[in-house]
C-alpha positions in Angstrom: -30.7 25.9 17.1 -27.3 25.4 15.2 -25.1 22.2 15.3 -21.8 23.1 16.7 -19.6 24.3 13.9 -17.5 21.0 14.0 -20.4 18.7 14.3 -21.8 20.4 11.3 -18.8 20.5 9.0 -18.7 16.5 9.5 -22.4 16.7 8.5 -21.7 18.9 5.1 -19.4 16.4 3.8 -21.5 13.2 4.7 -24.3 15.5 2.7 -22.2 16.3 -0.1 -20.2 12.7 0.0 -17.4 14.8 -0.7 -15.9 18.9 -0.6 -13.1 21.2 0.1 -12.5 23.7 2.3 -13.9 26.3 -0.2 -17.3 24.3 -0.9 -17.5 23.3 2.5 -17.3 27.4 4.0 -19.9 28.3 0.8 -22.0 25.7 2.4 -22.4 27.1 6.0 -22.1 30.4 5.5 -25.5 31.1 5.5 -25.8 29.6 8.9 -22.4 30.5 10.3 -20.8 33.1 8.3 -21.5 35.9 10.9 -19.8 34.3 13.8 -16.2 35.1 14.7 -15.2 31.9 14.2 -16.0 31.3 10.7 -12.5 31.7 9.7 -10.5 29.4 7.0 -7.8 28.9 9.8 -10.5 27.4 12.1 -12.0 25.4 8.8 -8.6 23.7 8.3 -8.1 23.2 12.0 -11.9 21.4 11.9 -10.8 19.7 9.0 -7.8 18.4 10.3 -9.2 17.5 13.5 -11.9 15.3 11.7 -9.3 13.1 9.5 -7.1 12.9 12.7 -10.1 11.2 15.0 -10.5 8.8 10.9 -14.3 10.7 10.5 -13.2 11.7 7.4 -10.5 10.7 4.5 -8.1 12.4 2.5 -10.0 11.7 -1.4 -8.1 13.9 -3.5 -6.3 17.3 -4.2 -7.1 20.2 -6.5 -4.9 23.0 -7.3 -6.7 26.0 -7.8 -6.1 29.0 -10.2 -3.9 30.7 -7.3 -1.7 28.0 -7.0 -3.2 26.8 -3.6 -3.5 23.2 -2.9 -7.0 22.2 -2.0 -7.6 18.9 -0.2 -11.1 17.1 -1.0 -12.3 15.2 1.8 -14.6 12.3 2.1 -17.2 10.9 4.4 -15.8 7.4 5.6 -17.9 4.7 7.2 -16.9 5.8 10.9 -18.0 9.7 10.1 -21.2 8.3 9.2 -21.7 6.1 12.0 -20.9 9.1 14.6 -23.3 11.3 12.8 -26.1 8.5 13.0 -25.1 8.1 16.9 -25.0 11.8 17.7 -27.1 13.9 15.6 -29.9 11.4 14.8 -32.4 13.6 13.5 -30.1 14.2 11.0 -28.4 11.1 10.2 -27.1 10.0 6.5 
């Protein structure tokens, strides 16, 4: 059974310590990738919605080739504290 997408993207980054969107949609898209969902305008909304509740921090910014900003996001102590709370089994 999957994670909720959400609960899982919080769970990526703990497991990577850092990633962007980009890394962060490579990740799950094995798992993910087929559902209607899996879109980079829901990514950035997950993304955004994780820093806003402080589960996860701005760390730095790329710009890629395109010219696209990229924001790297990091794990913070409270992201890793709801993982160990909520997905135990899985906990960082």
């Amino acid at each position: 059974m999957l994670l909720p997408i959400r609960s899982r993207v919080l769970h990526f980054i703990a497991t990577e310590k850092s990633a962007h969107i980009t890394e962060v949609m490579a990740g799950l898209e094995a798992d993910y990738g087929s559902e209607r969902q899996f879109t980079r305008a829901n990514f950035v909304e997950h993304l955004l919605s994780l820093k806003e509740n402080g589960l996860i921090d701005e760390e730095s910014h790329l710009m890629t080739e395109e010219g696209d900003l990229q924001i790297v996001y990091a794990i913070n102590d409270e992201g890793i504290n709801t993982i160990n709370k909520y997905l135990p089994k899985n906990g960082v």
